[in-house]
KOLNU-694948 format. One line per 8 residues: number of its first residue (from 1); their letters; for each residue x, y, z of C-alpha. Coordinates in nm, 3 decimals. Layout:
! residues N
NUM> A> X,Y,Z | ...
***
This chain:
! residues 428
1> XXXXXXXX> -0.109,3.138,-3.888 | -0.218,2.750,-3.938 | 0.092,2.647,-3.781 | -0.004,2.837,-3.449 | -0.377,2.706,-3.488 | -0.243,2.318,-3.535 | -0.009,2.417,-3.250 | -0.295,2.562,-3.010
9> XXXXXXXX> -0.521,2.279,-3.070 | -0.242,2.028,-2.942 | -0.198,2.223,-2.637 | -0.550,2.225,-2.577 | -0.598,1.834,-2.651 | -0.279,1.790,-2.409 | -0.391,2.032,-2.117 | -0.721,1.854,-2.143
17> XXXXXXXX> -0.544,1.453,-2.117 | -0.296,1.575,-1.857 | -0.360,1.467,-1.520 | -0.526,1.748,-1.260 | -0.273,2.010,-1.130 | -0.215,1.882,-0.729 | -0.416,2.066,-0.501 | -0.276,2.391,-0.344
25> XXXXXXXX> -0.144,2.402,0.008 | -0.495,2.441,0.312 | -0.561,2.792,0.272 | -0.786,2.835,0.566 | -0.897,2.556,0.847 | -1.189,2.314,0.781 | -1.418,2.148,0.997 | -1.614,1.859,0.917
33> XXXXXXXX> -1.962,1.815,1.189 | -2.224,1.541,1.221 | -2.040,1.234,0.997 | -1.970,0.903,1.161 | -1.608,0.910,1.205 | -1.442,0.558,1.150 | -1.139,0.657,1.377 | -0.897,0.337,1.204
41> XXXXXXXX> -0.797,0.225,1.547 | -1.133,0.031,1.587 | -1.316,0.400,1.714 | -1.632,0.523,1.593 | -1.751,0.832,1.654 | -2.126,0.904,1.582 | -2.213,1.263,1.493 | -1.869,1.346,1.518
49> XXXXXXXX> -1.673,1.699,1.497 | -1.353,1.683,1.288 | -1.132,1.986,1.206 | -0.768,2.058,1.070 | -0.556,2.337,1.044 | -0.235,2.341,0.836 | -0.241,2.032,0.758 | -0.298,1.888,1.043
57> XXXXXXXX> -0.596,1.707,1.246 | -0.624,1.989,1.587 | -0.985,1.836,1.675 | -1.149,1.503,1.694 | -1.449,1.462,1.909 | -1.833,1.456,1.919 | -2.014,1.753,1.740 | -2.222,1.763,2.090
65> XXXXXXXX> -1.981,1.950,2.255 | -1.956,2.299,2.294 | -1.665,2.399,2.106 | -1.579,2.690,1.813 | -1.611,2.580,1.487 | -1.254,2.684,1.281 | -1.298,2.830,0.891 | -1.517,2.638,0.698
73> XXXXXXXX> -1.778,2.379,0.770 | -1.849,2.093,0.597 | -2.211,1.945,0.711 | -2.176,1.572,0.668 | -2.490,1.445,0.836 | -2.549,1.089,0.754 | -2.195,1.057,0.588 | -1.882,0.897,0.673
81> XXXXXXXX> -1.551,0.978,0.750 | -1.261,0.757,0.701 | -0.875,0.773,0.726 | -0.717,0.775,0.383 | -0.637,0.428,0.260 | -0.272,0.286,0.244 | -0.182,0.053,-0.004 | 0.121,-0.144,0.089
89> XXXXXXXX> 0.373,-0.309,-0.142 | 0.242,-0.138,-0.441 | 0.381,-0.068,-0.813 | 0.162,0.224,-0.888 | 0.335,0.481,-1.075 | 0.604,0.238,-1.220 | 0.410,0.096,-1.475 | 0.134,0.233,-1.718
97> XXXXXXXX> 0.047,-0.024,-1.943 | 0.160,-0.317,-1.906 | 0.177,-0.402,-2.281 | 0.385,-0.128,-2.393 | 0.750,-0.206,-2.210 | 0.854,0.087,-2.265 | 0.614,0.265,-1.962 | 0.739,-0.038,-1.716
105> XXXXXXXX> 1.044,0.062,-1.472 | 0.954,-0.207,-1.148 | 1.280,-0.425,-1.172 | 1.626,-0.393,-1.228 | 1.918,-0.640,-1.400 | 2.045,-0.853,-1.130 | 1.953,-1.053,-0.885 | 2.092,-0.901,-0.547
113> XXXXXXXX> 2.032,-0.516,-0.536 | 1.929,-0.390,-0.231 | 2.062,-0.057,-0.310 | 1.806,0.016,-0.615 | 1.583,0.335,-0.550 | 1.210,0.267,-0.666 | 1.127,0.639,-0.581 | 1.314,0.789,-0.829
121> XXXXXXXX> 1.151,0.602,-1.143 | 0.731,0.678,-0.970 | 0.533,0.845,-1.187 | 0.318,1.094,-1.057 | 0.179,1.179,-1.358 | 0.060,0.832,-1.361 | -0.322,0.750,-1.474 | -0.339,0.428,-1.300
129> XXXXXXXX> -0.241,0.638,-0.973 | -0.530,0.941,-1.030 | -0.722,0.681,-0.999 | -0.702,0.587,-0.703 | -0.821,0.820,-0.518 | -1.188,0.845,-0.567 | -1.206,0.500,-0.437 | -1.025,0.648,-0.083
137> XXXXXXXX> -0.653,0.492,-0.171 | -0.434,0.831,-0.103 | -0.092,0.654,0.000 | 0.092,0.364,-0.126 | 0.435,0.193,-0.074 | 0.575,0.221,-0.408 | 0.789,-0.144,-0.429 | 1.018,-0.294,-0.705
145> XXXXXXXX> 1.003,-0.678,-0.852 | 1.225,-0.879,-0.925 | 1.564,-1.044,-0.834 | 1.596,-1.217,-0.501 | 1.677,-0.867,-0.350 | 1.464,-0.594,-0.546 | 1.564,-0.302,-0.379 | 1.433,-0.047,-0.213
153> XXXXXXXX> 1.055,0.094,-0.140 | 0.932,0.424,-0.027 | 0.583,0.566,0.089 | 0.411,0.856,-0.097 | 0.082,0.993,-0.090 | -0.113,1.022,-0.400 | -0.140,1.405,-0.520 | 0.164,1.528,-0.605
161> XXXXXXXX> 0.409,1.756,-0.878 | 0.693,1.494,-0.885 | 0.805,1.203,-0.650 | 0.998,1.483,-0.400 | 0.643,1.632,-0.311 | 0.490,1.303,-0.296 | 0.750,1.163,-0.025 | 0.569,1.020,0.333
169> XXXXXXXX> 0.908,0.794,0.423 | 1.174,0.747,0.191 | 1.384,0.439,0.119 | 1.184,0.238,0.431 | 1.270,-0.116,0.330 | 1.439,-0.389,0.137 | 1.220,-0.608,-0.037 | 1.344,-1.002,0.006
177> XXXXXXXX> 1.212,-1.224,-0.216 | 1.253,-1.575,-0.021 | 1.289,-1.926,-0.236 | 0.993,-2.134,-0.242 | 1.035,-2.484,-0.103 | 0.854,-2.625,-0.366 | 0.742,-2.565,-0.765 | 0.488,-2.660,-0.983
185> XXXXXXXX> 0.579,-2.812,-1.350 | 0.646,-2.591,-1.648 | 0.296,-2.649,-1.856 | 0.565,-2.509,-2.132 | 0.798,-2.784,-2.136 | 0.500,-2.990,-2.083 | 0.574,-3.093,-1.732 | 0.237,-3.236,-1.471
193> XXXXXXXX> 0.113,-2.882,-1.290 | 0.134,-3.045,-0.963 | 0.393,-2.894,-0.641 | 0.707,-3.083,-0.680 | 1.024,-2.967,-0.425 | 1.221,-2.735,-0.490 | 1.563,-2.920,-0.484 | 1.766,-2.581,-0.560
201> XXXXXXXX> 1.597,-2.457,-0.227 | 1.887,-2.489,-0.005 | 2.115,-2.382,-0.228 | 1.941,-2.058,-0.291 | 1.947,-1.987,0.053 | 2.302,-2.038,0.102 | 2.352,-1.787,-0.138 | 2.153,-1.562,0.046
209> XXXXXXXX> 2.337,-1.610,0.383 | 2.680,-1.627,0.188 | 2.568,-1.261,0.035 | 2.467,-1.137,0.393 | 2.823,-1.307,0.518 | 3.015,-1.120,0.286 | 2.798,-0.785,0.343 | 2.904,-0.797,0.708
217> XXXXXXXX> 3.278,-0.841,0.659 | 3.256,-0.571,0.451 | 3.084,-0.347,0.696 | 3.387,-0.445,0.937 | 3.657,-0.356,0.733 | 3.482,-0.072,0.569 | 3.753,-0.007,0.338 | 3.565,0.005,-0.006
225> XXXXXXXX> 3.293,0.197,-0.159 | 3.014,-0.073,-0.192 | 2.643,0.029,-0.262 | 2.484,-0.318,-0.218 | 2.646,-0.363,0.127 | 2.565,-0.013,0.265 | 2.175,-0.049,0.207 | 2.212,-0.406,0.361
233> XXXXXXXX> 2.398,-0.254,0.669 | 2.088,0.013,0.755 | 1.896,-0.308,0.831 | 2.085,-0.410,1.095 | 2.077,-0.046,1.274 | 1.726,-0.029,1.215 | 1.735,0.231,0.923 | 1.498,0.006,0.718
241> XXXXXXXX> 1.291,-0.267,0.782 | 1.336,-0.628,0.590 | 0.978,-0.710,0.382 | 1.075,-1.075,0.317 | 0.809,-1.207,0.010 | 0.721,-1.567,0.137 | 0.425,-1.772,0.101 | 0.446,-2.164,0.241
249> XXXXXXXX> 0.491,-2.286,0.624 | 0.882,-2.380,0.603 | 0.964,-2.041,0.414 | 0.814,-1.820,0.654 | 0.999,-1.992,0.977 | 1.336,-2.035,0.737 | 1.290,-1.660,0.636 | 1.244,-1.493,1.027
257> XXXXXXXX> 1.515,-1.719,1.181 | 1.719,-1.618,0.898 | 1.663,-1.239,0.936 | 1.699,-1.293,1.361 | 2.050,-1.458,1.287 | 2.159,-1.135,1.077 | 2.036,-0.918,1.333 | 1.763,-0.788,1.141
265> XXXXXXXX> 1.479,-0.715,1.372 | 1.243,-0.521,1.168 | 1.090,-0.782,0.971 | 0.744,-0.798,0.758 | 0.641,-1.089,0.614 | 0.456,-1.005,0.273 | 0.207,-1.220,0.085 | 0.217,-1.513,0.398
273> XXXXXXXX> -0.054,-1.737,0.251 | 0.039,-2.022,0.524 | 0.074,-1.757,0.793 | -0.155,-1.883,0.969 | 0.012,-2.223,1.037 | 0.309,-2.028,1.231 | 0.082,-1.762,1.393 | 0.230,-1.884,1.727
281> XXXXXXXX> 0.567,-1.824,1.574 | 0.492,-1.484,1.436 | 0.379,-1.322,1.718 | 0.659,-1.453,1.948 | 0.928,-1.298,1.735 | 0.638,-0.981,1.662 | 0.647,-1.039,1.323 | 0.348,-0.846,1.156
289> XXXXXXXX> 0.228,-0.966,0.796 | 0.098,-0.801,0.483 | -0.149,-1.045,0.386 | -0.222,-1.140,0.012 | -0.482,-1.042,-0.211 | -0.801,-1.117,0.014 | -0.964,-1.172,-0.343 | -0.808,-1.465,-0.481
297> XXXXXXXX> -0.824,-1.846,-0.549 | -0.687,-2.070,-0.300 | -0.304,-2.214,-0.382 | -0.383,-2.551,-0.288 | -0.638,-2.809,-0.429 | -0.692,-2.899,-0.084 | -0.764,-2.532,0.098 | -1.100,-2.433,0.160
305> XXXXXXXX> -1.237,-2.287,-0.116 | -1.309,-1.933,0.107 | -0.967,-1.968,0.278 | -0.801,-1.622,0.091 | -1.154,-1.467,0.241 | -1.080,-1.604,0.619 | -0.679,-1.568,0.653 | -0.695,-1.217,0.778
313> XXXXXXXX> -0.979,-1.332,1.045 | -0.718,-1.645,1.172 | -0.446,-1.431,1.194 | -0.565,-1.117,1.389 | -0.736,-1.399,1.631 | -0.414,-1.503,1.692 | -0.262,-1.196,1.760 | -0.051,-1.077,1.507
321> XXXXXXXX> -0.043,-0.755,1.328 | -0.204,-0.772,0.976 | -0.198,-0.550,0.700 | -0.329,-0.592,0.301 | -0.170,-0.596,0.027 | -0.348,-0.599,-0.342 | -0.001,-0.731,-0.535 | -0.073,-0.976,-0.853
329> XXXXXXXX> -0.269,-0.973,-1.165 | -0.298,-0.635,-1.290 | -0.235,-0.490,-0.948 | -0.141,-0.129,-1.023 | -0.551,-0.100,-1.205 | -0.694,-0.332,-0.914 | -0.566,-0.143,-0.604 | -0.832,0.063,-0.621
337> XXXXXXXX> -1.011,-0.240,-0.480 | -0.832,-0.230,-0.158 | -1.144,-0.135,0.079 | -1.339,-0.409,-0.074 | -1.052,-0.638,0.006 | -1.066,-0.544,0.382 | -1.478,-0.555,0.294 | -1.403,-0.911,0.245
345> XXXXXXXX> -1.261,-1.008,0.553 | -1.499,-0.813,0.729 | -1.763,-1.056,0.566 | -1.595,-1.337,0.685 | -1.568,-1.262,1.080 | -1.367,-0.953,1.122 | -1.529,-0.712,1.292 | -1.607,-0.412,1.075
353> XXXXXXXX> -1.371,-0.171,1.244 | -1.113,-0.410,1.267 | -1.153,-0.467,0.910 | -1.088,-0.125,0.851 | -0.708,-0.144,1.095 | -0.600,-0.356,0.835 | -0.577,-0.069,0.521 | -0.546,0.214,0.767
361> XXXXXXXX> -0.341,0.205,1.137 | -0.249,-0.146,1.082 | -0.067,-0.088,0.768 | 0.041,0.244,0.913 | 0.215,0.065,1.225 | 0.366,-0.221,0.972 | 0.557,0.103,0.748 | 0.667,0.279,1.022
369> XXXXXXXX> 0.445,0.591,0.949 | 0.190,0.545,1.239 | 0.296,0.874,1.368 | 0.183,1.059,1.044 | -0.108,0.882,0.928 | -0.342,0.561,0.952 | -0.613,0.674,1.222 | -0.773,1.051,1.317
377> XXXXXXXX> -0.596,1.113,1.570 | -0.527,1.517,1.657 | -0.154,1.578,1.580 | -0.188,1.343,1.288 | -0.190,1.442,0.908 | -0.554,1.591,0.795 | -0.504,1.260,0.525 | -0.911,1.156,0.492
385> XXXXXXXX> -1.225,1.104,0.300 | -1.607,1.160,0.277 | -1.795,0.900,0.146 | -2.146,0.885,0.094 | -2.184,0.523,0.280 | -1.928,0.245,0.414 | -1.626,0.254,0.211 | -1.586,-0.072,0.280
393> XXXXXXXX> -1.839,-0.148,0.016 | -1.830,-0.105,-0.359 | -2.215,-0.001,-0.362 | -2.164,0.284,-0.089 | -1.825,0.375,-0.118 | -1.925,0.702,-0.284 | -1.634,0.955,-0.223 | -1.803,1.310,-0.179
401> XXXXXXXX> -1.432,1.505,-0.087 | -1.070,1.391,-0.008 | -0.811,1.535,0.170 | -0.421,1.484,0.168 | -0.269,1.691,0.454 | -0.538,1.955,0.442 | -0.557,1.976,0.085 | -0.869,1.937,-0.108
409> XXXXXXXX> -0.820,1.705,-0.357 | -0.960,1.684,-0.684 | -1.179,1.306,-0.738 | -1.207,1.358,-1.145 | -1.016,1.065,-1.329 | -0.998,0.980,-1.706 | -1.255,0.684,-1.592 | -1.490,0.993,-1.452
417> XXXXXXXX> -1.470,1.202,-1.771 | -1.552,0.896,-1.948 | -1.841,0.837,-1.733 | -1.965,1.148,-1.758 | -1.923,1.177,-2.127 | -2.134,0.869,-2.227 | -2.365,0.899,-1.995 | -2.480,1.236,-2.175
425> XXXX> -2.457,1.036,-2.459 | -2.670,0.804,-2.349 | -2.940,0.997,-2.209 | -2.895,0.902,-1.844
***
C-alpha cells in the first residue's frame, strides 16, 4: 500500500510539471466584435468583426456591418487583435538548458550536412517553447547551428502532441553559414580584440563552390545514393530556399552572386548587419533579409551607437523585404521578446504597422508560408491573439486569449504558476 501511495504522489507531482495537454480541435465557430484588428499587412481595422470556422478565418471586416454573428462571441471592445507572431531562424525546442548538454540537439558532427533534419530532434514538450506563447510568439522556424552547412529547418506552430502535429512547412531551407572576411583576436591566446582579415576567407569559399561543383556532377550522373547532394539539388528546383548566415558588406554580395551562379534563386540573407550598405544590391536580385537581433550592441566601434535600433528602418526605405530574427545570447528564453524587437524599430521610424510586417506577413512571405499565415486575411489560418493593449509593447502586451488554427490555446506557463504562487505568498 505505501508503494502505490509513493507511486501516486509521483504521478501527481509529474502531471502537475508536465506541460498543458494541446488544445482540442475548434469545436464550434467564434467570432471576435469591436477589437482593433492589426491586419499584419499594414491594415487596421477599428471596431472590427473577426470570425473563424474550422480553423479557418471566413470573416474579416468592420463590426458596423450588418452581418450574422457565427457560434460564440467574444466582445473585445477596446482590445486588440493581432496575427500570431513568427519567429524565424529559431532553436526553440532543441535545447532546454543550456548547461546540461545532455537537453542540447541544435548541431550535428561535420561541417557540410545539408541533409540533417532539425524537425525530428524539436521538443514539443519543451518549457522554453510554452512560453512563448503568452507573449503572442505561436510559430517559429525551428533551425540547426553549426558547420558551414547546418542542415535543414522547418516551420511549426507552437501547441502541439509531437513535432508531426506541430508541422506548418517541413524541411523549407538549408541554412548556409558564409565565412567572415575578417576576425577578431583570440582574447584566449592573448591576441589584440581588434578585426584582423580573414586570410582563410577565400579558401573557405572555394571549398564551398568545390562542394556545390561536386554536388552537381553528381546530380548529372545520378548513379549513387548520396544524402548530402540530394538536399543540395531541391535548391536548385526550388524545393527549398538557401538562408545564407552573413553579416559584413563583401559577404553578403560574395554570398548572393555565389547562390545566382549555382542557380539558387530562393535566397534569404539572415543576420545582414551591413545590409544596408548593399540595399541597392538586394533588392535588384529580390533578396529579402532576416534582420538581427534589433536589441543588441553595435559590431563596430565606429557604428552609431542606435544603429541595431535603425537597420530595419534603412532597409524597408530602401525597398527590400525584412523580417526579425531574435538568434544569439540565450535566444531560445529571449524570443519571447520578439514584438518588443519589432517595438524597437517602430521607435526608431518605422511606422507602427509596418513594424508589425516584419514578425507577421513579412516573415510569412520570407518562409514561404504567406498563404497559411502572417496577416487576417479570410481563407487564412484562424492563427491570432487578444491582447489587452499594443503587443508591440512590453507594458500592454497583455495576452487575454490565443488561437492556433481555431484552437483555444491555453496562456499558463511554469513562469505563470510561479507568478501566481508568490504573489499569494506575498499578499499581492
Amino acid at each position: 500500500m505505501k508503494n502505490i501511495t509513493i507511486i501516486a504522489l509521483l504521478l501527481i507531482t509529474f502531471i502537475t510539471k508536465a506541460q498543458q495537454t494541446p488544445a482540442a480541435k475548434q469545436s464550434e465557430p467564434i467570432s471576435i466584435e469591436g477589437a482593433t484588428a492589426h491586419l499584419g499587412n499594414g491594415q487596421v481595422i477599428e471596431n472590427s468583426l473577426i470570425m473563424f470556422s474550422e480553423g479557418k478565418l471566413v470573416f474579416v471586416g468592420s463590426a458596423m456591418l450588418r452581418i450574422a454573428r457565427l457560434g460564440k462571441i467574444i466582445d473585445a471592445k477596446g482590445k486588440h487583435v493581432y496575427p500570431g507572431f513568427i519567429a524565424p531562424n529559431s532553436t526553440l525546442g532543441l535545447a532546454e538548458i543550456d548547461a546540461v548538454r545532455a537537453t542540447n540537439d541544435y548541431d550535428e558532427v561535420g561541417a557540410m550536412n545539408p541533409h540533417i533534419r532539425s524537425i525530428i530532434a524539436y521538443n514539443t514538450e519543451s518549457k522554453v517553447v510554452e512560453s512563448m506563447r503568452p507573449n503572442g510568439v505561436l510559430m517559429a522556424q525551428i533551425t540547426p547551428r553549426g558547420g558551414r552547412i547546418s542542415g535543414t529547418s522547418s516551420i511549426v506552430q507552437l501547441d502541439a502532441w509531437n513535432w508531426e502535429d506541430a508541422i506548418i512547412k517541413e524541411n523549407d531551407g538549408i541554412h548556409l553559414n558564409w565565412p567572415s572576411t575578417y576576425s577578431r583576436g583570440r582574447w584566449w591566446l592573448g591576441e589584440a580584440s581588434t578585426l584582423k582579415i580573414n586570410k582563410n576567407y577565400k579558401k573557405q569559399v572555394q571549398e564551398l563552390k568545390s562542394y556545390f561543383s561536386n554536388a552537381k556532377a553528381y546530380n548529372a550522373k545520378n548513379t549513387t545514393n548520396n544524402k548530402p547532394f540530394d538536399a543540395l539539388l531541391e535548391l536548385t528546383t526550388a524545393k527549398r530556399t538557401l538562408f545564407i548566415h552573413v553579416d559584413n558588406e563583401k559577404g553578403i554580395v560574395d554570398a548572393v552572386n555565389f547562390a545566382k551562379e549555382n542557380n539558387v534563386n530562393n535566397i534569404v540573407i539572415v543576420g545582414g548587419y551591413e545590409a544596408n550598405l548593399v540595399s541597392s544590391f538586394l533588392k535588384e536580385n529580390n533578396v529579402p533579409v532576416l534582420l538581427q537581433r534589433t536589441h543588441a550592441l553595435p559590431n563596430n566601434t565606429d557604428n552609431d551607437y542606435d544603429l541595431p535600433y535603425k537597420l530595419a528602418n534603412k532597409l524597408v526605405k530602401s525597398g527590400v523585404l525584412v523580417g526579425l530574427e531574435n538568434s544569439g545570447d540565450m535566444e531560445r528564453m529571449n524570443t519571447r521578446n520578439l514584438p518588443f524587437l519589432a517595438g524597437t524599430c517602430a521607435a526608431y521610424g518605422l511606422d507602427k504597422e509596418t513594424a508589425l510586417s516584419l514578425i507577421t506577413l513579412n516573415t510569412a512571405k520570407i518562409l514561404g508560408i504567406d498563404n497559411q499565415v502572417g496577416s487576417l486575411e479570410v481563407g487564412k489560418d484562424a492563427t491570432l491573439f487578444i491582447s489587452e493593449g499594443d503587443a508591440l509593447d512590453m507594458r500592454t502586451n497583455k495576452l487575454e486569449k490565443a488561437f492556433i488554427k481555431g484552437r483555444d490555446l491555453s496562456l499558463e506557463t511554469h513562469q505563470t504558476e510561479l507568478y501566481k504562487r508568490y504573489s499569494k505568498k506575498l499578499g499581492n
